[in-house]
PyMOL Python script that loads the backbone (N, CA, C, O; Angstrom):
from pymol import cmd

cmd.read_pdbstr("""\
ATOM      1  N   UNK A   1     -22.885   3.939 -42.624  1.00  0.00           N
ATOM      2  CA  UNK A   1     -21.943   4.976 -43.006  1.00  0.00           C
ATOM      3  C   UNK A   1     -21.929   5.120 -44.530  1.00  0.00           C
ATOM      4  O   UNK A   1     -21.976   4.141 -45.275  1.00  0.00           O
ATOM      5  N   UNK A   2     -21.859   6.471 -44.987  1.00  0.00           N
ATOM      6  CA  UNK A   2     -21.473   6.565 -46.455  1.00  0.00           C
ATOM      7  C   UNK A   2     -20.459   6.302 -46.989  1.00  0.00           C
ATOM      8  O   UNK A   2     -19.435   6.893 -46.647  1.00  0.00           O
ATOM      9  N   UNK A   3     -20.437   5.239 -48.086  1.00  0.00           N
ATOM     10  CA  UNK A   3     -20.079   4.290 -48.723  1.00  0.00           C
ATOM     11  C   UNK A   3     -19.370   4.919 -49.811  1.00  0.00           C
ATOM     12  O   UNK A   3     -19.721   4.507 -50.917  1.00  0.00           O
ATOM     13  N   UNK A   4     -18.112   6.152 -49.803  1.00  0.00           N
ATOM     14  CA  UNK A   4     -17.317   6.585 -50.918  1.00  0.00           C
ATOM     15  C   UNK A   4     -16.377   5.791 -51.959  1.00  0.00           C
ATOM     16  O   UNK A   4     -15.552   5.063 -51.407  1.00  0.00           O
ATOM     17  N   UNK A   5     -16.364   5.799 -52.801  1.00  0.00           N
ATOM     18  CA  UNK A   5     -15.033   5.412 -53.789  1.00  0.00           C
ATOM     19  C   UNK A   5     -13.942   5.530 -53.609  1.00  0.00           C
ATOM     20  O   UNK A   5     -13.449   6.576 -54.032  1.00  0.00           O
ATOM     21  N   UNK A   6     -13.319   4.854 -53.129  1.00  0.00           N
ATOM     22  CA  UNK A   6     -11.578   5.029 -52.904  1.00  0.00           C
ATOM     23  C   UNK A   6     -11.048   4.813 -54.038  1.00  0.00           C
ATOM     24  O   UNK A   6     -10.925   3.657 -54.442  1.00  0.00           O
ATOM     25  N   UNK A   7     -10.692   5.723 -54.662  1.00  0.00           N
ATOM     26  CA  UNK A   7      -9.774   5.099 -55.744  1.00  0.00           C
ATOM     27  C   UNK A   7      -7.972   4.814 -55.252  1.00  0.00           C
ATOM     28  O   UNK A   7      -7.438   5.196 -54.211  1.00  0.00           O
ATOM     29  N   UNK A   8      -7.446   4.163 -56.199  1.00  0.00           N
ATOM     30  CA  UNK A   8      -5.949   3.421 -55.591  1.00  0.00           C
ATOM     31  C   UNK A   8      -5.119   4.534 -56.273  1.00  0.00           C
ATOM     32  O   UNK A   8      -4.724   4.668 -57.431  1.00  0.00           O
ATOM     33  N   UNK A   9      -4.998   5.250 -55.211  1.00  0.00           N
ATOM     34  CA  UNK A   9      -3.937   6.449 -55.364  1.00  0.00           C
ATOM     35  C   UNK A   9      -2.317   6.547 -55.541  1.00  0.00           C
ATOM     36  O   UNK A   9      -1.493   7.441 -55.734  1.00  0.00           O
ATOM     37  N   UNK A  10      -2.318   4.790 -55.326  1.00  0.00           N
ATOM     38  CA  UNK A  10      -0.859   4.559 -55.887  1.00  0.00           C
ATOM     39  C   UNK A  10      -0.138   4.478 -57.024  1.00  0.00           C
ATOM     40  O   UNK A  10       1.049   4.418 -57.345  1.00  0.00           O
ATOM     41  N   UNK A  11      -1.290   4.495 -57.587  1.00  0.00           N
ATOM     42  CA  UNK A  11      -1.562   4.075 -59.092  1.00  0.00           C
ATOM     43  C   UNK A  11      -2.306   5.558 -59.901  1.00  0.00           C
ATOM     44  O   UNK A  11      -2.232   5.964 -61.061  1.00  0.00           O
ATOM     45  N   UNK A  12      -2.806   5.931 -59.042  1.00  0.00           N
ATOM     46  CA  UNK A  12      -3.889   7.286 -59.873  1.00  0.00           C
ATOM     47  C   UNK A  12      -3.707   8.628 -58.842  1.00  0.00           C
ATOM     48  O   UNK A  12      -4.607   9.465 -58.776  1.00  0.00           O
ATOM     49  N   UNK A  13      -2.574   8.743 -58.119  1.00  0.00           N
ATOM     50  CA  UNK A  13      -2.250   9.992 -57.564  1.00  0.00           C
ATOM     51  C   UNK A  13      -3.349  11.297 -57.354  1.00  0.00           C
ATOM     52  O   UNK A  13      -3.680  11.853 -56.307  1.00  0.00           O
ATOM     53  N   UNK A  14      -3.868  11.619 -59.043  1.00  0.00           N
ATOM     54  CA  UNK A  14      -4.241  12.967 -58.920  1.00  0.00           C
ATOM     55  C   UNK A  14      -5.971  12.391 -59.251  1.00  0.00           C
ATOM     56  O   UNK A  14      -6.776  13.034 -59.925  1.00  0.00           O
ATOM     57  N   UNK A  15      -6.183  11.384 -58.755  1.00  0.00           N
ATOM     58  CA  UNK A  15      -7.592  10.960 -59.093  1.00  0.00           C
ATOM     59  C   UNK A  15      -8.670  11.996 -58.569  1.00  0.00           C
ATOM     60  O   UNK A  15      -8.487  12.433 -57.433  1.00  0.00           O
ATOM     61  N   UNK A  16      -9.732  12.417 -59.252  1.00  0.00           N
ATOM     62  CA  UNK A  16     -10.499  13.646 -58.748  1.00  0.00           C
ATOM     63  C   UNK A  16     -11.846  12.859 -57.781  1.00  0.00           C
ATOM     64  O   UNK A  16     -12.937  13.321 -57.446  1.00  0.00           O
ATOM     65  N   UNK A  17     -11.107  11.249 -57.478  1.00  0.00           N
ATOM     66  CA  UNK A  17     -12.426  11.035 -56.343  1.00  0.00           C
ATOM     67  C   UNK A  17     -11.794  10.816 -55.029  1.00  0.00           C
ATOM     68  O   UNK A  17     -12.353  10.390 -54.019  1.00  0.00           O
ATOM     69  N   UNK A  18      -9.991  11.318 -55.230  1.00  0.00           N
ATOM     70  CA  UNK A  18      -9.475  11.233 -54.022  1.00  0.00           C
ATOM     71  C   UNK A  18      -9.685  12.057 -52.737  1.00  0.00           C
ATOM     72  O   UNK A  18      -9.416  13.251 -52.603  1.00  0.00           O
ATOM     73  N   UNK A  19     -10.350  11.002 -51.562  1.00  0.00           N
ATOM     74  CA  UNK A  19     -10.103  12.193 -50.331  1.00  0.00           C
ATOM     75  C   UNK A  19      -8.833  11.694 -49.238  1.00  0.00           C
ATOM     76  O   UNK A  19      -8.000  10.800 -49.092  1.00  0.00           O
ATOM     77  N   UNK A  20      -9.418  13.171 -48.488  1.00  0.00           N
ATOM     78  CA  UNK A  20      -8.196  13.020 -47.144  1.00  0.00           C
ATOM     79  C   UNK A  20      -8.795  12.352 -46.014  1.00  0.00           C
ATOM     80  O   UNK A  20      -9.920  11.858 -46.087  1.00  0.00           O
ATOM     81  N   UNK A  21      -8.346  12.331 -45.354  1.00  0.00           N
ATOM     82  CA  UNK A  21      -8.026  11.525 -43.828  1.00  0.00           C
ATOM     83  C   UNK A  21     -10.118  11.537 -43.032  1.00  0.00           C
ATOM     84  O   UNK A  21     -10.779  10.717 -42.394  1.00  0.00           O
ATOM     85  N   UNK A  22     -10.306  12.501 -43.412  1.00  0.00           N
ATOM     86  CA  UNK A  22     -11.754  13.019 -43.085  1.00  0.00           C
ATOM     87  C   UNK A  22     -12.868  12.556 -43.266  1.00  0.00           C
ATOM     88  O   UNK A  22     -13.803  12.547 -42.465  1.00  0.00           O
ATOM     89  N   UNK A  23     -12.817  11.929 -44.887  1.00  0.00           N
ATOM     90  CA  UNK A  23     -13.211  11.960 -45.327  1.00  0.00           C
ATOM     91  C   UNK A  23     -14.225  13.073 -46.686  1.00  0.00           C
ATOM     92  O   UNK A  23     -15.258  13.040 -47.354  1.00  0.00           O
ATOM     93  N   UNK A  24     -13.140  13.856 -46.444  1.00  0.00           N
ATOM     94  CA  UNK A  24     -13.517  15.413 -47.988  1.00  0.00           C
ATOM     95  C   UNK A  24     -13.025  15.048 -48.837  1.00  0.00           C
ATOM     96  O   UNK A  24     -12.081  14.306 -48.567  1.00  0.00           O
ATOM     97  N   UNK A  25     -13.239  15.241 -50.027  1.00  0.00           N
ATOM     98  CA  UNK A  25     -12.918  15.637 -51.262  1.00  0.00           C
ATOM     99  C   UNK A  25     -12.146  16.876 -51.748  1.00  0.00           C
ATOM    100  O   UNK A  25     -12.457  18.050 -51.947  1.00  0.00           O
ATOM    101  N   UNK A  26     -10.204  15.635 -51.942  1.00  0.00           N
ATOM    102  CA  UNK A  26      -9.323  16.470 -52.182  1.00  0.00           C
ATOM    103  C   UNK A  26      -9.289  17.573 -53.233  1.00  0.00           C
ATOM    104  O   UNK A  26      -8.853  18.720 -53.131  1.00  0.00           O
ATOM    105  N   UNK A  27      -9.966  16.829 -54.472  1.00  0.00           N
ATOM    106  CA  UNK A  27     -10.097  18.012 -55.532  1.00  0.00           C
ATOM    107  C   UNK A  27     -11.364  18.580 -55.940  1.00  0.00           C
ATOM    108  O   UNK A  27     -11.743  18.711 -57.104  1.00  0.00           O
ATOM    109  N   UNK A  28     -12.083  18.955 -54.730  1.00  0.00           N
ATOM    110  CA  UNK A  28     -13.535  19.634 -54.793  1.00  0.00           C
ATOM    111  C   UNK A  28     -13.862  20.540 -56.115  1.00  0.00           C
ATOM    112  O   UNK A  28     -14.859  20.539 -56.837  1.00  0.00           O
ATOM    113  N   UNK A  29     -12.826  21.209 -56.162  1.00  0.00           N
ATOM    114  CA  UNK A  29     -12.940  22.216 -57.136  1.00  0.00           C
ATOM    115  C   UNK A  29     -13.389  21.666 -58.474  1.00  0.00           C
ATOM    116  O   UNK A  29     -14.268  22.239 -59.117  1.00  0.00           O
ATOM    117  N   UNK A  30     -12.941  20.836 -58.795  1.00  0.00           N
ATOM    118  CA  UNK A  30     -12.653  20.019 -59.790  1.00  0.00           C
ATOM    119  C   UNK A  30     -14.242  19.218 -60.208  1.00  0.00           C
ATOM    120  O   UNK A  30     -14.563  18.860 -61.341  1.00  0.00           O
ATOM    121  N   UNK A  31     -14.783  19.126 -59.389  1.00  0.00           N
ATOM    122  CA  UNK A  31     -16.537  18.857 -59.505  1.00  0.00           C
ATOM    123  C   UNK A  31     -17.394  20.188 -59.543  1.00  0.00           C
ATOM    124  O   UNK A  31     -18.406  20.381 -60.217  1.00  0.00           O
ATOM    125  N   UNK A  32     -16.591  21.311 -58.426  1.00  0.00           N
ATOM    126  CA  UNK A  32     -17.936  22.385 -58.635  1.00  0.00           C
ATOM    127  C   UNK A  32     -17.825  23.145 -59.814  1.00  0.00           C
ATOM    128  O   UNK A  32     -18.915  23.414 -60.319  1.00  0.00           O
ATOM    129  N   UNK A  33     -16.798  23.586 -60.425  1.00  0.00           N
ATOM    130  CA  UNK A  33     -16.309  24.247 -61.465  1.00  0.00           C
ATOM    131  C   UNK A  33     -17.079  23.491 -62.322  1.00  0.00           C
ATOM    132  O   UNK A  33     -17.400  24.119 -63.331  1.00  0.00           O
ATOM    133  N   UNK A  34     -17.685  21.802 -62.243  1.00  0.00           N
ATOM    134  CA  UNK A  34     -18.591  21.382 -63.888  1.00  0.00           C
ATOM    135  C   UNK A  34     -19.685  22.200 -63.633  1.00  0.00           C
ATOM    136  O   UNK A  34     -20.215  22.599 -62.597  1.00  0.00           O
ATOM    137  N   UNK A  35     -20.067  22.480 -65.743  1.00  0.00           N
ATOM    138  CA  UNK A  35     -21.383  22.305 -65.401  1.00  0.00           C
ATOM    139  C   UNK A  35     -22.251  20.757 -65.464  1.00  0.00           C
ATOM    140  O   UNK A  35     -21.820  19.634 -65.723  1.00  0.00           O
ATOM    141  N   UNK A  36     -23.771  21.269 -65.079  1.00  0.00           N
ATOM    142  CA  UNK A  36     -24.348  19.822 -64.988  1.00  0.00           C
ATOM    143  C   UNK A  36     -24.311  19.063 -65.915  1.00  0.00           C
ATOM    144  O   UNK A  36     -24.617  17.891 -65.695  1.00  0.00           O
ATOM    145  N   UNK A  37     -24.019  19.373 -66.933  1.00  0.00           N
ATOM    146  CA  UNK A  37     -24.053  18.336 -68.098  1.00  0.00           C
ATOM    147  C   UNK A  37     -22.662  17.981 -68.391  1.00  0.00           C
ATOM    148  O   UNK A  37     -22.348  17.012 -69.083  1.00  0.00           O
ATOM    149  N   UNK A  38     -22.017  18.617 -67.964  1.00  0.00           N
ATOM    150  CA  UNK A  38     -20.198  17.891 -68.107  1.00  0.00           C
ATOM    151  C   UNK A  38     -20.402  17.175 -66.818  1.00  0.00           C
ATOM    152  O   UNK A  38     -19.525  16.320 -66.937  1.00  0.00           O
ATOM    153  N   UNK A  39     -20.904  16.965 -65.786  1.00  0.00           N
ATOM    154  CA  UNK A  39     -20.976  16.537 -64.512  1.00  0.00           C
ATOM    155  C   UNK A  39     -21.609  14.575 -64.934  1.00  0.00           C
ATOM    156  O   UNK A  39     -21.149  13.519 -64.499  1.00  0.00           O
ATOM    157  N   UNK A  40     -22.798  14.819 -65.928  1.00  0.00           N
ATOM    158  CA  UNK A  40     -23.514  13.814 -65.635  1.00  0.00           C
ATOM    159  C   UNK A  40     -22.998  13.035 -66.944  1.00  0.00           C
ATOM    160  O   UNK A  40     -23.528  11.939 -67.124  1.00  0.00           O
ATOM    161  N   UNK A  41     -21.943  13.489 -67.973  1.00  0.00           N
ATOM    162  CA  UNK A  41     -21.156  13.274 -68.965  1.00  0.00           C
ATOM    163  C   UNK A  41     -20.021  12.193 -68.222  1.00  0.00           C
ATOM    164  O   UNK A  41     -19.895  10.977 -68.371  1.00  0.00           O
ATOM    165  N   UNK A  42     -19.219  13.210 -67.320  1.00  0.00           N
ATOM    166  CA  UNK A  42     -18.605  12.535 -66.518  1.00  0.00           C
ATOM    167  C   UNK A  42     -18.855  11.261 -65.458  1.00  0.00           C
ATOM    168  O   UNK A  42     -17.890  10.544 -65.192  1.00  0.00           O
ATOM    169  N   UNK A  43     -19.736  11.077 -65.053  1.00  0.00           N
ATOM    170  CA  UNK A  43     -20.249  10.289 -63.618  1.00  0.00           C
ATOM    171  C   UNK A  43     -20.728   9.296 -64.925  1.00  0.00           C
ATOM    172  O   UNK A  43     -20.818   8.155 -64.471  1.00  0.00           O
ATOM    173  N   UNK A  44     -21.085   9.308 -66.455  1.00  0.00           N
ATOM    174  CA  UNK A  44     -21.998   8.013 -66.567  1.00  0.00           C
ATOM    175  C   UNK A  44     -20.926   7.583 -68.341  1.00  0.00           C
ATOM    176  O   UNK A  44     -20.660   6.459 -68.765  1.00  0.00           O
ATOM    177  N   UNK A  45     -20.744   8.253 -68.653  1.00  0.00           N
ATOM    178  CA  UNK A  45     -19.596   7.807 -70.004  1.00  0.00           C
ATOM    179  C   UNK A  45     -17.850   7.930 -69.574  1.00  0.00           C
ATOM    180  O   UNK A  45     -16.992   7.516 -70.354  1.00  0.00           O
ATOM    181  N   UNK A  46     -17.504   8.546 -68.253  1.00  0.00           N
ATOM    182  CA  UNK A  46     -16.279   9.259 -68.378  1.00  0.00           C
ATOM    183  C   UNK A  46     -15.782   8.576 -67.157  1.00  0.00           C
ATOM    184  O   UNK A  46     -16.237   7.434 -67.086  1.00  0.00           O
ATOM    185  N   UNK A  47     -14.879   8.944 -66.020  1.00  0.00           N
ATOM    186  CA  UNK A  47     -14.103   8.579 -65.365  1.00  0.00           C
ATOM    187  C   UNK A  47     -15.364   8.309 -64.147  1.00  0.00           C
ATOM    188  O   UNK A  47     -14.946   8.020 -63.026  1.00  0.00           O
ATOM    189  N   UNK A  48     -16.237   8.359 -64.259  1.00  0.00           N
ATOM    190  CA  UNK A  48     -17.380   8.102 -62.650  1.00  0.00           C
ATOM    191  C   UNK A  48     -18.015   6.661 -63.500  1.00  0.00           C
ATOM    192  O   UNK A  48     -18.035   5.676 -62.763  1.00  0.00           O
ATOM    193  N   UNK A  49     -18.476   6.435 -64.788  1.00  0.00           N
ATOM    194  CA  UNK A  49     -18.516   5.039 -65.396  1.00  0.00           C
ATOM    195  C   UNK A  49     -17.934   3.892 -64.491  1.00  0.00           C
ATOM    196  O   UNK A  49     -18.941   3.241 -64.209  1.00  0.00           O
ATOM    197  N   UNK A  50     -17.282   3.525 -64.121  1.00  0.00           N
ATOM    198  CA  UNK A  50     -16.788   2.715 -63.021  1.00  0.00           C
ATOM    199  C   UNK A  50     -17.321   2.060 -62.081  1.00  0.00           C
ATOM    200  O   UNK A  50     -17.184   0.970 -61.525  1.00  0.00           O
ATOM    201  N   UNK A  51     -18.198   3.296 -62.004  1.00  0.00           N
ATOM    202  CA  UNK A  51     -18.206   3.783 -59.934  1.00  0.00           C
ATOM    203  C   UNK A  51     -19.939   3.163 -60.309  1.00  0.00           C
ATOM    204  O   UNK A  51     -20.634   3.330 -61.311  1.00  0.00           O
ATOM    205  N   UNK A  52     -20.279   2.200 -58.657  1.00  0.00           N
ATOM    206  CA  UNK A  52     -21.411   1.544 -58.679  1.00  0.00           C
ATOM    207  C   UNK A  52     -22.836   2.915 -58.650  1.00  0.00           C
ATOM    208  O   UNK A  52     -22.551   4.077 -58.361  1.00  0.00           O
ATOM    209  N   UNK A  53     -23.775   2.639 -58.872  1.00  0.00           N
ATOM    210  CA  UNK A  53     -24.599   3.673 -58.682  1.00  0.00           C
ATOM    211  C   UNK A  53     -24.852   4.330 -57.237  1.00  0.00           C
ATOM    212  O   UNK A  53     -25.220   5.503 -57.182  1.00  0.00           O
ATOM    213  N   UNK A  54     -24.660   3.587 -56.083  1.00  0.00           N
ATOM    214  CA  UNK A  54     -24.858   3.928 -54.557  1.00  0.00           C
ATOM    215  C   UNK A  54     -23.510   4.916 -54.663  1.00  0.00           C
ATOM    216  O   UNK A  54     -23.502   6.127 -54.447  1.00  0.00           O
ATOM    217  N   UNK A  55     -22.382   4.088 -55.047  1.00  0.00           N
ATOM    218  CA  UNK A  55     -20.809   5.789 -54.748  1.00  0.00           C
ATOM    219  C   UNK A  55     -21.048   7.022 -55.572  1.00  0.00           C
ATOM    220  O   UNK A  55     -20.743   8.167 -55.239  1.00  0.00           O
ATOM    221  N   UNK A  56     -21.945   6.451 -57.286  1.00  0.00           N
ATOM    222  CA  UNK A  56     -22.217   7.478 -57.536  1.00  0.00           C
ATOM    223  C   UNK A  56     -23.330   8.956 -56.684  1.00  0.00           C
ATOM    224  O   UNK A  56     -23.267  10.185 -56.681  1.00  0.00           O
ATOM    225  N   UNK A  57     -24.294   7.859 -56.038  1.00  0.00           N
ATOM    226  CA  UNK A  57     -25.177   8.973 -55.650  1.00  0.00           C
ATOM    227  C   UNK A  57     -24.729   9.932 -54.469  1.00  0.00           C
ATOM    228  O   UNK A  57     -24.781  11.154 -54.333  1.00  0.00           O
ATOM    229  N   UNK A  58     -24.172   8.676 -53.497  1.00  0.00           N
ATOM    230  CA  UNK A  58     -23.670   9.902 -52.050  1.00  0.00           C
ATOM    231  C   UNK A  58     -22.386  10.674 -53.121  1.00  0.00           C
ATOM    232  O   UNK A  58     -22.295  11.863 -52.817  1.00  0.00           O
ATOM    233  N   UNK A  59     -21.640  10.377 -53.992  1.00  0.00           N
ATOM    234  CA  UNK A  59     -20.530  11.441 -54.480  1.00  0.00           C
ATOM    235  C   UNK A  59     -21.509  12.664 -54.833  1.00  0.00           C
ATOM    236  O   UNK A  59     -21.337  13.698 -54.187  1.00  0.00           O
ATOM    237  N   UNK A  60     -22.684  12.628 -55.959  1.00  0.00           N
ATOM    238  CA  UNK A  60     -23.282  13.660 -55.875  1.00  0.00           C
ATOM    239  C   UNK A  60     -23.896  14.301 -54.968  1.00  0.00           C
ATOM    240  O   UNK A  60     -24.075  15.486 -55.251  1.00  0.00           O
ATOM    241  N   UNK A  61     -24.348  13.915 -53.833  1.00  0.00           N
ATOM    242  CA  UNK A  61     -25.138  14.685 -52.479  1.00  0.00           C
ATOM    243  C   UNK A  61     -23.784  15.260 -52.425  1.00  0.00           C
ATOM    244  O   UNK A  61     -23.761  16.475 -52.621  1.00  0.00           O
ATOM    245  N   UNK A  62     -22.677  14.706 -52.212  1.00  0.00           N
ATOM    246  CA  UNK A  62     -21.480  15.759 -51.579  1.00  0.00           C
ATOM    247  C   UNK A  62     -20.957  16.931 -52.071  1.00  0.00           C
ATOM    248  O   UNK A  62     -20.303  17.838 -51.557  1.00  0.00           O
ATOM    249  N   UNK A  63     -21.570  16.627 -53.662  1.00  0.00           N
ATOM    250  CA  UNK A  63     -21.131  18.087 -54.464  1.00  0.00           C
ATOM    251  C   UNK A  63     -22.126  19.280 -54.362  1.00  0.00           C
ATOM    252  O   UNK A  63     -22.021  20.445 -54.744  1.00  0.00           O
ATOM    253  N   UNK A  64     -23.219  18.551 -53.665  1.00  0.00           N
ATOM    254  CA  UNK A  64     -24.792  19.470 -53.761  1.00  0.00           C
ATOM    255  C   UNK A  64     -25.195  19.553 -55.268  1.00  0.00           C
ATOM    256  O   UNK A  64     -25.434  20.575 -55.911  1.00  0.00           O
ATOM    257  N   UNK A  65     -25.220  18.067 -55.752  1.00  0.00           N
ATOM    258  CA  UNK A  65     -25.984  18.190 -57.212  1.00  0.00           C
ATOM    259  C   UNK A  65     -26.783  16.938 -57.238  1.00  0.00           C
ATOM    260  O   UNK A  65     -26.764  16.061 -58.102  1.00  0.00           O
ATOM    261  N   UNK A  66     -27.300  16.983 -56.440  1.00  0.00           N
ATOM    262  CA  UNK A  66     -28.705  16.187 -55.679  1.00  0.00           C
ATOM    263  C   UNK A  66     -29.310  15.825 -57.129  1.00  0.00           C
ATOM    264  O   UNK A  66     -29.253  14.796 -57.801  1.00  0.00           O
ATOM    265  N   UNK A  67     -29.933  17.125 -57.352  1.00  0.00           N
ATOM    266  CA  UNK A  67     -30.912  16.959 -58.861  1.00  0.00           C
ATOM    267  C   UNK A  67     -30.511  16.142 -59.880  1.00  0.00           C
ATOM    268  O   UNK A  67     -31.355  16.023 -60.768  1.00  0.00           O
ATOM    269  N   UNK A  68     -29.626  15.622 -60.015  1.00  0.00           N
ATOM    270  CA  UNK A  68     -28.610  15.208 -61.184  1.00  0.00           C
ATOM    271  C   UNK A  68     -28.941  13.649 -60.642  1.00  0.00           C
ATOM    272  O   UNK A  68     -29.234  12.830 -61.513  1.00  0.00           O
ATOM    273  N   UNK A  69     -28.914  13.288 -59.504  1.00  0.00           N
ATOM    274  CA  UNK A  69     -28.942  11.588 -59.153  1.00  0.00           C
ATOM    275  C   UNK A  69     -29.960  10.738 -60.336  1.00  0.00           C
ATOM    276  O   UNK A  69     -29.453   9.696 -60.752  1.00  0.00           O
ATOM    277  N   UNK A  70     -31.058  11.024 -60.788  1.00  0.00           N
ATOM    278  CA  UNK A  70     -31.817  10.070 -61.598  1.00  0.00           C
ATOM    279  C   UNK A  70     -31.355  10.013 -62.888  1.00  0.00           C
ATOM    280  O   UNK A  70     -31.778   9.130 -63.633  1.00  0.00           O
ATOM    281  N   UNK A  71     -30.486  10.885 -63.299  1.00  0.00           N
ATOM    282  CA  UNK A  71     -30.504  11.383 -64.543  1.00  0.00           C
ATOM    283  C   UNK A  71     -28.617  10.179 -64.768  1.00  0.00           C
ATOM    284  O   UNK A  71     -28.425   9.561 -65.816  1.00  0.00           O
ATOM    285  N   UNK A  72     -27.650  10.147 -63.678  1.00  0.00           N
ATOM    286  CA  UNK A  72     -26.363   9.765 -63.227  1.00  0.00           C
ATOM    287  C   UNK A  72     -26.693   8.253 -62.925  1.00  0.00           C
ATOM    288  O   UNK A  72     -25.859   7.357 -63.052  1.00  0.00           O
ATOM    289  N   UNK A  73     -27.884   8.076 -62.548  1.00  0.00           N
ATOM    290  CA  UNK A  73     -28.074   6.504 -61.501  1.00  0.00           C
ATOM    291  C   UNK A  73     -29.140   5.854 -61.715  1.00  0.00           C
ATOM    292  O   UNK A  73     -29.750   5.160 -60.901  1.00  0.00           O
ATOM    293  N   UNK A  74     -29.512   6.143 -63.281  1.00  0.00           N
ATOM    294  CA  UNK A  74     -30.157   4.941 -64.076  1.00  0.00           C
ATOM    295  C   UNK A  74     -29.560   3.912 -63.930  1.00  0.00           C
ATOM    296  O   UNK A  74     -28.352   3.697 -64.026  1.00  0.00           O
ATOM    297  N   UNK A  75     -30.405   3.223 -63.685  1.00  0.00           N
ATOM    298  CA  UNK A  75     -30.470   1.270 -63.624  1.00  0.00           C
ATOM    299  C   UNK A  75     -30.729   1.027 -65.212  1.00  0.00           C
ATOM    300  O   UNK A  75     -31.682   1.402 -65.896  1.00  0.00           O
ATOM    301  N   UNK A  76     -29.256   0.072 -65.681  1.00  0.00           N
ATOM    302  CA  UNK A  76     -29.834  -0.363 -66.896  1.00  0.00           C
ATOM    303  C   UNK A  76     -30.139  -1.745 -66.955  1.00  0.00           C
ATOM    304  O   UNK A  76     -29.326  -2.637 -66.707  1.00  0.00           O
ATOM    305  N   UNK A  77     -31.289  -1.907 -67.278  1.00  0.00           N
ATOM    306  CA  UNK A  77     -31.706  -2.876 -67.170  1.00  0.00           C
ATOM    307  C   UNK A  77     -31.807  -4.632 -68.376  1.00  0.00           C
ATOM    308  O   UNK A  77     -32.511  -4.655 -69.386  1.00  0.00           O
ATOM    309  N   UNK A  78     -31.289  -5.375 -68.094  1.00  0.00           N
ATOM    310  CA  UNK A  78     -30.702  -6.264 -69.030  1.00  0.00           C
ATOM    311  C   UNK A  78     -31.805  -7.580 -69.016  1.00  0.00           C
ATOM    312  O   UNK A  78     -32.099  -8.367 -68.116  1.00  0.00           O
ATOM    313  N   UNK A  79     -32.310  -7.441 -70.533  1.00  0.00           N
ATOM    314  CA  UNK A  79     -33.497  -9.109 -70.564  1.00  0.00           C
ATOM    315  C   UNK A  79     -33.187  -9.772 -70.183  1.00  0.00           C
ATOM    316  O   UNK A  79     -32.050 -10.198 -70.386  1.00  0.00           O
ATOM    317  N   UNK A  80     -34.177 -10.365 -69.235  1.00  0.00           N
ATOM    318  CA  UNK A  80     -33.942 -11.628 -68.402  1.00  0.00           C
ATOM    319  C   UNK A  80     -34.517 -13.051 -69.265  1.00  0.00           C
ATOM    320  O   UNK A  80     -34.951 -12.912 -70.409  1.00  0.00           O
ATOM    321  N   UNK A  81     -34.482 -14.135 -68.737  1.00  0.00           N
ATOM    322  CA  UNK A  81     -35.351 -15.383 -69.684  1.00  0.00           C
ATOM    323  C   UNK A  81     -36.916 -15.160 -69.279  1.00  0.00           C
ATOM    324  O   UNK A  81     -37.806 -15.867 -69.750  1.00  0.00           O
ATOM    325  N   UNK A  82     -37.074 -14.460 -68.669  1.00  0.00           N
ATOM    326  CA  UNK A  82     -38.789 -14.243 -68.797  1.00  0.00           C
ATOM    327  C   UNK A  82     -39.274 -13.096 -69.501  1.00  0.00           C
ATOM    328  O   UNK A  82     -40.365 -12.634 -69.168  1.00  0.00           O
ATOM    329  N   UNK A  83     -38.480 -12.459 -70.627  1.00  0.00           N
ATOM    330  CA  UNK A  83     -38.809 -11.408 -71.427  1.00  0.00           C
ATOM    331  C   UNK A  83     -39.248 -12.271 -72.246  1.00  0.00           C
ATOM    332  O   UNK A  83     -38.559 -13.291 -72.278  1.00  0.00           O
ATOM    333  N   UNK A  84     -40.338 -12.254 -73.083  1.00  0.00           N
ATOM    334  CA  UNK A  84     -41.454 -12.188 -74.041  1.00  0.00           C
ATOM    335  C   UNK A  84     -40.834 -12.029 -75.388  1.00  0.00           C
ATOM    336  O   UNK A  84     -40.926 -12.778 -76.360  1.00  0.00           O
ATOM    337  N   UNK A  85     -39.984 -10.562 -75.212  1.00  0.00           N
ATOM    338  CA  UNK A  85     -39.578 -10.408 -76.659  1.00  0.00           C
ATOM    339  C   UNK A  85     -38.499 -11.206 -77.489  1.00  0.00           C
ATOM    340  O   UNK A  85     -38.295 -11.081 -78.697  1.00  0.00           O
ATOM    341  N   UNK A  86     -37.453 -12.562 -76.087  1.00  0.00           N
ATOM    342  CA  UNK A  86     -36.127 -13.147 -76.563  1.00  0.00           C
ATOM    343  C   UNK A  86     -36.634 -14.380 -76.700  1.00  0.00           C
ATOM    344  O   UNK A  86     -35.921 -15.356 -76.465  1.00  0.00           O
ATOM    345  N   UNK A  87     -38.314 -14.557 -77.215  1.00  0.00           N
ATOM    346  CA  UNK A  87     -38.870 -15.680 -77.282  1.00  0.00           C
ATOM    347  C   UNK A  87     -39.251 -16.045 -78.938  1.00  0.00           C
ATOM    348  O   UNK A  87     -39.804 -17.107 -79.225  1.00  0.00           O
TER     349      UNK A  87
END
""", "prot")
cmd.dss("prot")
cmd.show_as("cartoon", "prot")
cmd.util.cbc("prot")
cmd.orient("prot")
């Protein structure tokens, strides 16, 4: 099953990743009205920052901004002890 973000609405009422009973997205509007670059602003510096890369990606299939997933759900990747260069 797809794996959404619940955010704690007891605490964040008007949260724009809140859904209903259905599973939809209460404040839809509120994603289609971005454009893509306030979209991928949002999902990776702004209030979607949070959110693991898997909630990020099904949240974007649900907005139909598919295209946007590689660009939102970069893996950053952190030197390990077998990097070369922390030698």
């Amino acid at each position: 099953m797809t794996e959404f973000y619940q955010p704690d609405l007891g605490s964040e009422p008007d949260n724009p990743f809140a859904r209903d009973e259905k599973g939809r997205l209460v404040r839809r509007s509120f994603w289609l009205d971005m454009s893509d670059r306030s979209l991928v602003l949002a999902m990776t510096v702004g209030i979607g920052a949070p959110l693991r890369a898997s909630e990020r990606r099904v949240h974007l299939i649900d907005v139909r901004r598919e295209h946007l997933i590689d660009e939102v759900c970069q893996e950053i990747l952190v030197p390990g002890d077998d990097d070369p260069s922390l030698k």
